[in-house]
Every structure is written in structure tokens, then in C-alpha cells.
C-alpha atoms as one frame of an Amber mdcrd trajectory, in Angstrom:
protein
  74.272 -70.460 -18.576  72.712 -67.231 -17.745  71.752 -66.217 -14.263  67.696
 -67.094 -13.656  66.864 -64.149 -11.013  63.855 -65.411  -9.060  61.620 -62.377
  -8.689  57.912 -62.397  -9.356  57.803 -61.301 -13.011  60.364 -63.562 -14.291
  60.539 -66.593 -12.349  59.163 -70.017 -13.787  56.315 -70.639 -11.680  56.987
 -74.215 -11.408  59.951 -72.850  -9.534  57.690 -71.143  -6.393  54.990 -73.362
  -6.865  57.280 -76.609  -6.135  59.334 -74.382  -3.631  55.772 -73.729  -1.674
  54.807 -77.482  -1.894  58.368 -78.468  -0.206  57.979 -75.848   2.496  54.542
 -78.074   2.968  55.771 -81.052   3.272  58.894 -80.160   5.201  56.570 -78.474
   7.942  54.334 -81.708   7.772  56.656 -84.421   8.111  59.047 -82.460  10.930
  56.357 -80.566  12.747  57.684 -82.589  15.996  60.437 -80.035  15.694  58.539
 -76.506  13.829  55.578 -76.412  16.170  58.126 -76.182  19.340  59.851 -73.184
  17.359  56.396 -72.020  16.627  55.279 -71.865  19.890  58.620 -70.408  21.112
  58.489 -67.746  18.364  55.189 -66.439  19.480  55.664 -66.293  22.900  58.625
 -64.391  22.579  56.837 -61.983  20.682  54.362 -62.103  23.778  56.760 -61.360
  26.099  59.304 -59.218  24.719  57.487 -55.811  25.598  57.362 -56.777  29.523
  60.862 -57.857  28.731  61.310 -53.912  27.575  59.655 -52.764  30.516  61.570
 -54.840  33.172  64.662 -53.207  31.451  64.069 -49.491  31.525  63.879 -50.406
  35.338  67.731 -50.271  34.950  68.071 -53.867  34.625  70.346 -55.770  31.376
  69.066 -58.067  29.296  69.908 -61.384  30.696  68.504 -60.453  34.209  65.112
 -58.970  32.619  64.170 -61.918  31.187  64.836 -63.878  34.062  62.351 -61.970
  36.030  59.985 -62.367  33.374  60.689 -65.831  32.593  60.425 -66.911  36.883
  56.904 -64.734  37.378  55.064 -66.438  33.984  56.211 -69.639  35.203  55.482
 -69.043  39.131  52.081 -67.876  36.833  51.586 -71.137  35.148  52.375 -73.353
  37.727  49.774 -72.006  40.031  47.164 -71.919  37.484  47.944 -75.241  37.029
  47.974 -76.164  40.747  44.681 -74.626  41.226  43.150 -76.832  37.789  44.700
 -80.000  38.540  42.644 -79.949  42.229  39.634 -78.937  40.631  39.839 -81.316
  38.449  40.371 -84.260  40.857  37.814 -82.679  42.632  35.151 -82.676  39.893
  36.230 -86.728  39.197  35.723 -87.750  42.889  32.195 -85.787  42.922  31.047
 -87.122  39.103  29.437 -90.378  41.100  27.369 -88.460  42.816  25.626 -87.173
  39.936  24.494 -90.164  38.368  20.827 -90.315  39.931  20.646 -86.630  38.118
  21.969 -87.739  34.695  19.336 -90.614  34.722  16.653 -88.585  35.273  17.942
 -86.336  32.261  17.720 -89.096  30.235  14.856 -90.268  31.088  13.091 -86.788
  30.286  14.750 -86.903  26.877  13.717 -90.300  26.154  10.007 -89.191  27.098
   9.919 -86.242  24.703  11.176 -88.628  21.760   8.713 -91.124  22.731   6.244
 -91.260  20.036   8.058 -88.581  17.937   9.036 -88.798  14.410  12.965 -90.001
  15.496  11.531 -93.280  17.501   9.103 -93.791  13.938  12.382 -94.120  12.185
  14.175 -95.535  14.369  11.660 -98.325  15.163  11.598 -98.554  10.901  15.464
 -99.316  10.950  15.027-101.981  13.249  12.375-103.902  11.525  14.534-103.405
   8.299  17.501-104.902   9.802  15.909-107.475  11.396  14.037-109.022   7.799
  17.551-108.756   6.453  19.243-110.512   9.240  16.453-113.711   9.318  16.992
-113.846   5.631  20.837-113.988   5.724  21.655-116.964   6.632  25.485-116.936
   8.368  27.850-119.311   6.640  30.776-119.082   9.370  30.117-118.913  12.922
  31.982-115.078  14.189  35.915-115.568  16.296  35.014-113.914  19.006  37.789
-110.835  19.640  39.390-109.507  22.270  40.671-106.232  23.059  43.263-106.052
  25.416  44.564-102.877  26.517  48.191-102.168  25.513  50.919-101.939  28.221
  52.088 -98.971  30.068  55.249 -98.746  28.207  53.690 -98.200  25.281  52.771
 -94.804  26.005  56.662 -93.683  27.301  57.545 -92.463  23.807  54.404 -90.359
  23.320  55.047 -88.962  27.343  58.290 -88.264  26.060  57.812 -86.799  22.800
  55.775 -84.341  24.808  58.153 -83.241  27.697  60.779 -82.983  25.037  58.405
 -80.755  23.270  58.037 -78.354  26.114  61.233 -78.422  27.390  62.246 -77.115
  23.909  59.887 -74.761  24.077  61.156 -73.245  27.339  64.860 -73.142  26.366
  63.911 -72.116  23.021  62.096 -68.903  24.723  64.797 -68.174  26.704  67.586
 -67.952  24.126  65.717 -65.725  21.619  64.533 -63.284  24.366  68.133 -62.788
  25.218  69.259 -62.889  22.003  66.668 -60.401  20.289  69.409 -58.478  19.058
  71.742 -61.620  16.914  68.476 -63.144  15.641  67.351 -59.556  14.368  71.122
 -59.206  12.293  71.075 -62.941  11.193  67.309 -62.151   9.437  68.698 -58.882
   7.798  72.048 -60.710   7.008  70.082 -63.230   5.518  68.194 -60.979   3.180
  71.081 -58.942   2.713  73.017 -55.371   3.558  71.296 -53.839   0.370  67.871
 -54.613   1.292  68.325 -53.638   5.137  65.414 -50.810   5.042  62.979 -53.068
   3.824  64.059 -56.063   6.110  64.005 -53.967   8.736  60.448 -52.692   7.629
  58.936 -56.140   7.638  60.898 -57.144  11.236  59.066 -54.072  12.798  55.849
 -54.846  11.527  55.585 -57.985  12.168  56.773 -57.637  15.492  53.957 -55.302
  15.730  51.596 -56.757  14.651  52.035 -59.768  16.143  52.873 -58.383  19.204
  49.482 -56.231  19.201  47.415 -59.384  18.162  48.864 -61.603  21.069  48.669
 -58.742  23.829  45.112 -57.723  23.018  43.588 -61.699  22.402  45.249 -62.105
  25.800  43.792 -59.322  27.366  40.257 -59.735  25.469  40.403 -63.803  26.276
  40.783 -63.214  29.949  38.141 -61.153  30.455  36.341 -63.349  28.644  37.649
 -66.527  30.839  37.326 -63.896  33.890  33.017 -63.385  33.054  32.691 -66.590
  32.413  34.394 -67.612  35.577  32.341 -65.129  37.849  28.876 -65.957  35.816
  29.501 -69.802  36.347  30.272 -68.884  39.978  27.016 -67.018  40.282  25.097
 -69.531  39.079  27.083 -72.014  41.785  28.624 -74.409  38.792  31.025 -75.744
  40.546  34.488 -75.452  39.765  34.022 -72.141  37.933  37.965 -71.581  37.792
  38.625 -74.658  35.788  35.601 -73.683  32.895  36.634 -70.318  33.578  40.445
 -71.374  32.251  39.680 -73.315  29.784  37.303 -70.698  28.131  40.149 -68.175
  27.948  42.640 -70.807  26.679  40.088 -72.321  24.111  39.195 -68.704  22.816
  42.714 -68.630  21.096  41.221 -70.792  18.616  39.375 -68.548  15.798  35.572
 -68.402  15.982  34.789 -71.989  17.525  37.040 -71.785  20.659  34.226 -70.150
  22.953  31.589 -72.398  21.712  33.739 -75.088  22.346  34.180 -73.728  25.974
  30.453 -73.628  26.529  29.848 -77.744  25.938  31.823 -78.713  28.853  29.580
 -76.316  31.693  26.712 -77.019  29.918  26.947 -80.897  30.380  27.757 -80.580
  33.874  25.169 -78.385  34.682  22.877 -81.172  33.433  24.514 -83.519  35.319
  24.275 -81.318  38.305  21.151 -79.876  38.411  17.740 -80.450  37.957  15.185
 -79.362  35.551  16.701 -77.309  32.314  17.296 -73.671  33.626  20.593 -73.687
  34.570  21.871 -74.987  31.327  19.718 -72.299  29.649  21.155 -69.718  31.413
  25.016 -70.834  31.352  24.369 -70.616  27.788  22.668 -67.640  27.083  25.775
 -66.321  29.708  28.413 -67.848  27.162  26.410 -66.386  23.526  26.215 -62.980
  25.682  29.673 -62.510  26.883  31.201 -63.476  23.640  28.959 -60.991  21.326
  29.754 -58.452  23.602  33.338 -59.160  22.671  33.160 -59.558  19.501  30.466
 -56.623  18.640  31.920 -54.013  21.322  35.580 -54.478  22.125  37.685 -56.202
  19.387  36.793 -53.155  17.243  37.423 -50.756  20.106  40.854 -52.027  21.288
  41.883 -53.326  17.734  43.075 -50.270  16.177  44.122 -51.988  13.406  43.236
 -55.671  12.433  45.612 -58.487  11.794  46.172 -57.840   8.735  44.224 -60.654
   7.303  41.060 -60.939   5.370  38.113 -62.937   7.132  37.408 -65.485   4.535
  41.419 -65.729   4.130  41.687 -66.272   8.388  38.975 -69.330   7.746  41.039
 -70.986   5.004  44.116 -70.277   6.858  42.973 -71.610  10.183  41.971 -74.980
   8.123  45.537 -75.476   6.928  46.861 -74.947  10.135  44.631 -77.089  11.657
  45.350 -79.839   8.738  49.283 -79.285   9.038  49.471 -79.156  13.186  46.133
 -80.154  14.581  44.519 -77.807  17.356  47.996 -76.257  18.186  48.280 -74.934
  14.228  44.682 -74.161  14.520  45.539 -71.723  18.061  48.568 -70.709  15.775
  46.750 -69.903  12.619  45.912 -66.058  13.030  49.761 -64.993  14.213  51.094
 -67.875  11.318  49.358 -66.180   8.753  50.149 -62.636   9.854  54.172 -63.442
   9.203  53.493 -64.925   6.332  51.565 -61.507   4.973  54.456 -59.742   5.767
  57.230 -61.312   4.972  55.375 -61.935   1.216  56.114 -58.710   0.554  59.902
 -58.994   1.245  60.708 -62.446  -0.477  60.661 -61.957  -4.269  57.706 -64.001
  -6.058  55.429 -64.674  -3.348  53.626 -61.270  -3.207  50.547 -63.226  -4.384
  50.364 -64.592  -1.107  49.673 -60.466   0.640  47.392 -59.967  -2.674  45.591
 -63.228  -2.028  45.621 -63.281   2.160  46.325 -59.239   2.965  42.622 -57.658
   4.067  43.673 -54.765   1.700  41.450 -54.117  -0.922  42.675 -56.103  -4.053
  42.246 -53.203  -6.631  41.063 -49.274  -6.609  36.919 -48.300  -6.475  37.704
 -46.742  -9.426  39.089 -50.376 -11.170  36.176 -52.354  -9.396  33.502 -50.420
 -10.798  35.213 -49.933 -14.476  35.206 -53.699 -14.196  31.675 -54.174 -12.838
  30.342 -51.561 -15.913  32.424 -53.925 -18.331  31.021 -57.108 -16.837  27.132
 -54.720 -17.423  26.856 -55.425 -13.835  25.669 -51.618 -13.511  23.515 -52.522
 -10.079  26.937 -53.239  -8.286  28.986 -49.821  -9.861  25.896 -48.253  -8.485
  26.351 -49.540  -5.919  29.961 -48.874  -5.510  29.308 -45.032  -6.075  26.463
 -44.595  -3.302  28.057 -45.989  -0.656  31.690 -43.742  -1.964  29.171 -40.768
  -1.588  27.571 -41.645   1.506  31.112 -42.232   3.499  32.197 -38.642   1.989
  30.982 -36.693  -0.521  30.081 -36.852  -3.924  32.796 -34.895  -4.622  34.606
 -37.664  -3.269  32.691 -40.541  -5.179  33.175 -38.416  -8.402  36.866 -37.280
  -8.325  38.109 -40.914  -6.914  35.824 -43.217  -9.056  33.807 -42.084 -12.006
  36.467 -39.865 -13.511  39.303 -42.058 -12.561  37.052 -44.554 -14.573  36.400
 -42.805 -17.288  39.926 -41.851 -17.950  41.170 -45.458 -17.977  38.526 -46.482
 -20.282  39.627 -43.703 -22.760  43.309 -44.823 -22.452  41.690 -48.295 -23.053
  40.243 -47.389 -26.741  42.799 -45.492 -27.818  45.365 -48.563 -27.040  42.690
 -50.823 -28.773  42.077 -52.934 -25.542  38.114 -51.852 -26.177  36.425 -50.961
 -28.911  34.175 -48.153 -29.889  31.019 -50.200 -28.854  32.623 -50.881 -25.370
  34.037 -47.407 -24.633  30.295 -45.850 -25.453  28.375 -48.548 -23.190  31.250
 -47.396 -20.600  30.484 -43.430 -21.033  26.436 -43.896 -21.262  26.674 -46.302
 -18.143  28.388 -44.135 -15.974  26.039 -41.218 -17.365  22.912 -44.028 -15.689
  25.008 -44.293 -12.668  25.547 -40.636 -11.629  21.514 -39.867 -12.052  20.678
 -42.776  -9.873  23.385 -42.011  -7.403  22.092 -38.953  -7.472  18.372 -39.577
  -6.567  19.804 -41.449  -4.282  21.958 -39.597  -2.058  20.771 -35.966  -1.659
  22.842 -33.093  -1.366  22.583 -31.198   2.529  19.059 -30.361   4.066  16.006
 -30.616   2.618  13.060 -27.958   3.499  15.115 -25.141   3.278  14.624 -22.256
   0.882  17.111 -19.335  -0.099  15.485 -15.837   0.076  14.587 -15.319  -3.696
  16.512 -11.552  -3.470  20.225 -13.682  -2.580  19.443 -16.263  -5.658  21.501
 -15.259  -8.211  21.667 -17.134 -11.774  24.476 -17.375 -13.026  25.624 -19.039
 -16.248  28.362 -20.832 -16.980  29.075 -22.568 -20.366  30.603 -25.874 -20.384
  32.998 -27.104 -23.322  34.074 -30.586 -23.364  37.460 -30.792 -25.342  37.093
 -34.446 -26.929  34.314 -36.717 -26.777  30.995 -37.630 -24.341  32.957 -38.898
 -21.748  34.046 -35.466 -20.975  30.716 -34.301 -21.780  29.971 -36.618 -19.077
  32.650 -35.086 -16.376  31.397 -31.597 -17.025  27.500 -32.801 -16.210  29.037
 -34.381 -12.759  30.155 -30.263 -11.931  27.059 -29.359 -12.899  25.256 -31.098
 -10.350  27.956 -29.726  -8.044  27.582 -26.436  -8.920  23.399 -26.322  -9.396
  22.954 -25.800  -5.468  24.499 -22.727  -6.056  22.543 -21.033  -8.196  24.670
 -21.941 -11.152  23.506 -23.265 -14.520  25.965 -24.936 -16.460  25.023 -25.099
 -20.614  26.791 -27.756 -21.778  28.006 -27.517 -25.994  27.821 -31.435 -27.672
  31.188 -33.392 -27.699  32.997 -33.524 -30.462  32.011 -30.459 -32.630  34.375
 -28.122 -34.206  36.175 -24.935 -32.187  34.247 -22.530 -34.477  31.174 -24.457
 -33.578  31.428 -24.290 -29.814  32.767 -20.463 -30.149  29.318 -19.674 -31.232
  27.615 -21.200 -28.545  29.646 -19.521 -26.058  28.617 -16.328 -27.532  25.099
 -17.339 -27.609  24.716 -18.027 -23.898  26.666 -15.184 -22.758  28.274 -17.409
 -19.682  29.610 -15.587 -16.394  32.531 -18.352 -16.703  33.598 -20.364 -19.529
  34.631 -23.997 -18.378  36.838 -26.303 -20.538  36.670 -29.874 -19.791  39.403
 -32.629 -20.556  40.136 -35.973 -19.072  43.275 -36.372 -18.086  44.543 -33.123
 -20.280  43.816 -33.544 -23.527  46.220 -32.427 -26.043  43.195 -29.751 -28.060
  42.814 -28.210 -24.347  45.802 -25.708 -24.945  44.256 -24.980 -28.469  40.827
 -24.554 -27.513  42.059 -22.080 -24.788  44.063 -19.522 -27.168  40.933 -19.544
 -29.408  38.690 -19.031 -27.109  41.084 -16.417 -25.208  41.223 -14.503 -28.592
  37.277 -14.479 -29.163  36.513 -13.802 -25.639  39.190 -11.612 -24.206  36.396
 -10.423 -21.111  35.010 -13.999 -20.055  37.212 -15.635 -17.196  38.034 -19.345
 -18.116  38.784 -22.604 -16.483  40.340 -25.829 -17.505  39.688 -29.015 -16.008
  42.549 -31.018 -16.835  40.528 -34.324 -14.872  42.928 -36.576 -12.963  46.170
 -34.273 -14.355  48.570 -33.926 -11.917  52.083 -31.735 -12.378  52.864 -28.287
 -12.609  53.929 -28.185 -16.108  50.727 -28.511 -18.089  49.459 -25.912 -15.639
  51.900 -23.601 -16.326  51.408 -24.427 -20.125  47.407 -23.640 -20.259  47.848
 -20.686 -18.134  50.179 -19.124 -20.381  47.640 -19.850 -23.140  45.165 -17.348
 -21.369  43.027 -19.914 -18.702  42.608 -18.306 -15.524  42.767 -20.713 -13.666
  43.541 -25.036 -14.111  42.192 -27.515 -11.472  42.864 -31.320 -11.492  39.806
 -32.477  -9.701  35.723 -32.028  -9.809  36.361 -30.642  -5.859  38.876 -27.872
  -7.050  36.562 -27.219 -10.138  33.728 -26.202  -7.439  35.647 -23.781  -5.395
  37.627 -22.259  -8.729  33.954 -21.723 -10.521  32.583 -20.094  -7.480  35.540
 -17.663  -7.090  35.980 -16.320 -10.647  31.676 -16.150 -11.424  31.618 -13.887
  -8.319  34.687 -11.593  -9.628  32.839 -11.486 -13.175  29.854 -10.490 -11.616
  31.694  -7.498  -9.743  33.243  -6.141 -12.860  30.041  -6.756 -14.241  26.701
  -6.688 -12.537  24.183  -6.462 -15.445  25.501  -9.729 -16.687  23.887 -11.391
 -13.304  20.204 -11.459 -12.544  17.582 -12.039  -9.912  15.964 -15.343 -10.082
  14.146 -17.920  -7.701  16.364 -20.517  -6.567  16.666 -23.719  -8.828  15.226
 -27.001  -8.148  17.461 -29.365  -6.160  20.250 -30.856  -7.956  19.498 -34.386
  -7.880  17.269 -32.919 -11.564  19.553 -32.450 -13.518  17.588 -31.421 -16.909
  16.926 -28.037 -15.695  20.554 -27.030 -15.001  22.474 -28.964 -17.719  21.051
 -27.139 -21.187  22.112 -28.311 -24.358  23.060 -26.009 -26.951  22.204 -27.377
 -30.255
């Protein structure tokens, strides 16, 4: 039988997907023993860079994380000190409140009095009560009785849970101090010959993991620390305890702080009168967390998880559906190790395509597609905001020439057809004139002195068809602010035909368009080389990359060859103002042109 490599090209995908529904089930059924490693996983990741501090103090490993390991639980246990008497505390005094909590209800009741609710409710009644005196009862009801079960009942559950934490705890303790044999049994395990890219995903996700948990921390206890201090302000009593549980709560993506805010916001009713204070303790919990979530995750999150947001929400479901609330704390730093250690296990790099918050394809692909799909508001769209962000230089060179190129290599592989390729080529045409209205070029209100406004012309000679027609109009508008006019021959016509054109205009510069180097470019330039041995002349070999085909069209007789709209620019500028040195009577005095966002004016076409 022949050897069935799993990769992600070849693999039956029964294989992975029956693989992924086993890892499922396996961390369902024995979560009593993953979420301890879980837990102890992430912590170690939390505490293994004030492990690395403690050492360059001159200490080894084993002592290190002893320190470490003594202080967070000297840490926890006095948190938990202080929380347990606050709690007993806030029990003893709950009595006390009741005369407040009546009157609460009372005002509540008041303000539904008469309302719609009571309408309906009183409706339901009299329903229920017509069907109860015309159902007659056949069997007179057992009565039942709930008993409460004994103590001993609940000595499994108490010690399913110490058994849970004291695995936790030895569990941390063994993989700080062995960082080092865990690290070679994970690169052993995905062997010597992939050790650079093991190693690769190790470091990252320690980093980012590491980065996540040290900067929640930090954000959640400031969070926990305003909250505290606000509460205590507004004399809430036991403003330590909400104070805690807000940090520990915000763990939990997007409902942990509003979660937090129900507990002080009952109490406050039960504590005080009239509605206020409740007001406020809200408005303080809404205010504190936009802050933190507008202000400072983006400032001290250089980088995000790693995770798209609508991929975090359906992660932080599972995780919540596998574990409860401890896989829904988990989900964010869960999810992050499964990004990145998708990309090392062959087959499940779906998972990074489907979960990373990398963009899923190029601008250039997305707005091909969207043009395909006649969505042309969207690729619009798409180009605007490419041109706003940079330049539409930018826009041009990374998306509607990229574009055009692929749908070229499209037709002539027959994967479109002639109708398709010229809705692509008149489409982008649309696109670039409303871009252009709508993102103008520099300031506005500004004129040139009429004696520095030189015209210059250069003639434009697209090599194949209208989509490089099309390319040579999007350097036109580059070039127009700069007192350049670029005449623009039809696509398609013969080299004689486009020779004589050329000589009509009498062009400063003589520019030869092709996407992606087409094979006539080298032709075109020996002909026209031959009939125009005085006119300067650059290719535009449009997305071409490699020094070969440069080399090949130079030696032809081009002056220059650019890969890019941006290189096109700068090339035209430089060889129109050497023509016009070695000869001045071919430029002229003119007023400036119009801005470039018109296009008729500056793009001619020679019949």
C-alpha cells in the first residue's frame, strides 16, 4: 500500500475533518483533566517573563520560580483574605437593608401600576382563570416534597475541585522549571527537519500569548483599580470586593465588565435611597470601560491577538460550550495557539485562513472579484479608501494594475471570456474617474505662475489591448499636475499605424505601455527606435519584476524601463526635462491645465 502523506493538498478530508471532531470530543468528555493543563499552560506563559527577570538577578532556575511561585501565592492568599471578610461582612449587613429594598419595590410596582405590563398581565390572569373553572381535575395532585440532599453529597464535587487546583499548582511549577525539556519534546515531536519552523511557532506563540496575558492583566486592573476607587467615592461599601471581581470578570471577552456592573448596581439599590447612586455607578462602569477599550487597548496593544473579531465571538462560544465560563476566560489565549500552531501542522491551515485577522486575499483579488460579481460600488470603494491611506500611486500600482493583469492572464487561459475581460477593463476605466473626483490630488486654490507652466507632450502607446490603454490613462492623471499631456494612440492598431501618430503629435517622450511585459513591447521598441532615433522612450513593463527583460528592452533602444505607475512618474519627468534641454523649441509657454481629476483635456485620442 502506498504511503498517504497527510498534508493539506492531498489528504482525504474525511481524514482532518474526523481527526478535528475526536480532538472535540476528547476535550469534552476529559475536560476534568485539559482545563487544569489549560489553566496551568497559561499561567506559565504569565509568569515566565518575571521568572526571566528573577533570574538575571543571578539566581538558577529552580530558585527563581520559587520566589515567583511564594510572592503570587502570598498575592492570592491575601486578596483572598481581604474578599472572604468583605464578603461575610456584606452577608451580616444584607438584613439591614431590607426596609430599603421594599421601598424599591414598591416604587417599581407604582410606575407599572396602570401601565401597559399590569393590562397584560391582569389579561393572563383572567385567561387562566376561565381555563382553570372549565377544566375540571380528574385526580386530586400528590403533594411533593423536596428535601434537601445530604452533606455528603457534595464531597465529590469539593473534591473534584481541590484536585483541580492542586493540579493546577504542581502543574505550574513543573513546566516553569522545566521550560527548557518541554520546549525539545514539542520540536522533537514535530521533528529535527522542521526545527526552524517549530521553533518559529514556539516563539510566537509564547509571544503572543505572553503579550495578551501581561497587557489584559495590566489593562483589567486598572480597570478593577477605577472601579474600586469610583465605588469607594461614591461610599458603596465593600468597594475592594466589586473592585476584584470587575478585574477578574473582565477576562471574559466583551460581557465580563457588564457582568461586573449588575452586582454594585443591585446593592446600591438595596443600599440607598432614591435612584442616583445606581445611575451614577453605572454611568462610572460604561465610562471606565470605553475609555479602555477606545483609548488604551489600541495604545498598549501593538499588535492584536492575532484573531479576527467576529472569529474571537465564535471562538469564545465554543469555549464557553466545551468548558463553561473557565473556556469562555480561556477563549482569546485558546484560540491564539490554535492560529499558530495551524500553520505548523500540515492540513489545518484553514483554521489561520478562517480564524487569523489577516486579510483573507490581496486588494487587488477583492476588488477583481467585486468587478466580476458587478459589485462596482464596493471596488470603488476599495480604491478610495487605498488612495486616501497613501496615494493614488499607491491605489493604482497595488490594485487596479495588479487587477488588470490577472484578468488578462484570466482570458488568455480561457477562465473568462471576451465579454467578461471587456466589462473588467471598462469597469475599472468607471472606477479610476470616480476615484478620481473623489479624492483630489494636493491643495486646491493654488495657481502656478503661467511663465513656469510648461506643456509638454508625451505620446502614449499601449502595446496590446484597452486594458493597457487603460494603465497608460491612470499615468496620465499622474502626470497632468505637471503640466504634461499625455495623447494616448487606440489599442490594438498596427505598429505602422501608431508610428504615424507619434509623428503627428511630435511628443517630448514617447511612452510604451504593457501589462506585465508583453511579448510585442521589445518589437514595438526597435521600430519605434529606428523611426525616431531623437525622441527619448519609456517602457512600462506594469507589475514586471527582474532584471532580465530590462536588460532585454534596453538593449532594444528604451531609455529607460519601470515596473510600476510610481517609477513611470519620476522616469517621465526626468527624460521630458532632458528633451527639452537639447531641445527648447519643442516646449512651449502655456497656462497651467485644469486639475487632474478631468481627465478629457489631458488624455487626447489620436484617431
Amino acid at each position: 500500500m502506498s504511503d498517504v502523506r497527510l498534508d493539506a493538498h492531498g489528504s482525504p478530508r474525511l481524514v482532518i475533518l474526523g481527526g478535528l471532531v475526536l480532538a472535540v470530543a476528547c476535550l469534552y468528555w476529559a475536560r476534568i483533566v485539559f482545563i487544569p493543563i489549560a489553566l496551568a499552560l497559561l499561567i506559565t506563559f504569565l509568569l515566565s517573563p518575571v521568572v526571566g527577570l528573577v533570574r538575571r538577578t543571578g539566581l538558577d532556575q529552580v530558585p527563581a520560580v520559587a520566589v515567583v511561585v511564594t510572592l503570587t501565592l502570598l498575592l492570592a492568599g491575601g486578596l483572598g483574605w481581604a474578599l472572604f471578610s468583605q464578603l461575610t461582612t456584606l452577608a451580616d449587613d444584607l438584613p439591614h437593608y431590607r426596609a430599603t429594598i421594599a421601598r424599591k419595590i414598591a416604587d417599581v410596582q407604582r410606575v407599572r401600576k396602570g401601565g401597559t405590563l399590569e393590562k397584560v398581565e391582569d389579561t393572563a390572569k383572567d385567561v387562566m382563570a376561565q381555563i382553570e373553572r372549565t377544566t375540571q381535575a380528574t385526580e386530586k395532585p400528590l403533594p411533593v416534597v423536596v428535601t434537601a440532599p445530604h452533606p455528603l453529597w457534595q464531597l465529590p464535587r469539593i473534591i473534584e475541585t481541590l484536585g483541580g487546583a492542586v493540579l493546577v499548582f504542581v502543574l505550574l511549577v513543573f513546566m516553569l522549571i522545566q521550560q527548557r525539556d518541554l520546549r525539545a519534546r514539542v520540536i522533537r515531536l514535530f521533528g529535527h527537519d522542521r526545527l526552524a519552523e517549530t521553533t518559529r511557532a514556539l516563539d510566537e506563540a509564547s509571544a503572543r500569548i505572553s503579550r495578551y496575558l501581561l497587557t489584559q492583566s495590566g489593562l483589567n486592573a486598572s480597570f478593577g483599580a477605577t472601579i474600586m476607587l469610583g465605588l469607594f467615592l461614591l461610599e458603596v461599601p465593600f468597594a475592594l470586593v466589586w473592585g476584584f471581581f470587575a478585574a477578574l470578570l473582565r477576562f471574559i471577552p466583551y460581557v465580563g465588565a457588564w457582568a461586573a456592573a449588575l452586582v454594585p448596581i443591585a446593592v446600591s439599590l438595596a443600599i440607598f435611597d432614591g435612584w442616583m447612586k445606581p445611575l451614577l455607578i453605572a454611568g462610572l462602569f460604561a465610562g471606565t470601560e470605553l475609555i479602555i477599550v477606545l483609548v488604551l487597548e489600541p495604545l498598549f496593544y501593538g499588535r492584536s491577538a492575532g484573531v479576527s473579531a467576529i472569529a474571537l465571538l465564535i471562538a469564545a462560544a465554543f469555549w464557553a460550550w466545551l468548558w463553561g465560563p473557565i473556556g469562555l476566560a480561556l477563549a482569546i489565549p485558546l484560540t491564539v495557539c490554535l492560529v499558530v500552531f495551524s500553520r505548523t501542522v500540515k492540513g489545518l491551515e484553514f483554521i489561520e485562513i478562517l480564524v487569523s485577522d489577516e486579510p483573507g486575499i490581496d486588494p487587488h483579488i477583492t476588488y477583481y472579484q467585486r468587478v466580476l460579481a458587478a459589485d462596482a460600488q464596493e471596488a470603488a470603494e476599495l480604491v478610495r479608501e487605498a488612495a486616501k491611506a497613501g496615494s493614488r500611486e499607491a491605489a493604482y500600482d497595488s490594485i487596479l494594475v495588479p487587477a488588470l493583469a490577472r484578468a488578462r492572464r484570466d482570458w488568455e487561459t480561457g477562465q473568462l471570456t471576451r465579454v467578461e475581460y471587456a466589462h473588467v477593463v471598462d469597469s475599472t476605466r468607471q472606477v479610476l474617474e470616480h476615484a478620481a473626483a473623489a479624492v483630489p490630488e494636493g491643495p486646491t486654490g493654488t495657481t502656478a505662475p503661467e511663465s513656469e507652466t510648461r506643456l509638454v507632450t508625451i505620446a502614449g502607446c499601449p502595446t496590446d489591448d484597452e486594458a493597457d490603454r487603460v494603465v497608460l490613462e491612470m499615468l496620465a492623471r499622474l502626470l497632468e499636475p505637471e503640466g504634461c499631456t499625455v495623447e494616448i494612440a487606440p489599442a490594438g492598431g498596427l505598429v505602422s499605424e501608431m508610428m504615424a501618430t507619434v509623428e503627428a503629435s511630435g511628443p517630448s517622450l514617447i511612452c510604451l505601455g504593457a501589462l506585465e511585459g508583453s511579448g510585442r513591447a521589445r518589437h514595438f521598441v526597435k521600430r519605434l527606435r529606428v523611426a525616431f532615433p531623437d525622441f527619448p522612450i519609456l517602457v512600462g513593463c506594469w507589475g514586471l519584476h527582474g532584471a532580465e527583460p530590462r536588460r532585454g528592452l534596453r538593449a532594444a533602444g528604451a531609455d529607460d524601463v519601470v515596473s510600476s505607475l510610481a517609477e513611470a512618474r519620476t522616469s517621465a519627468l526626468r527624460l521630458t526635462r532632458s528633451s527639452a534641454r537639447q531641445s527648447p523649441h519643442a516646449s512651449r509657454t502655456t497656462p497651467p491645465g485644469p486639475d487632474w481629476v478631468h481627465l478629457e483635456p489631458a488624455v487626447k485620442e489620436i484617431p
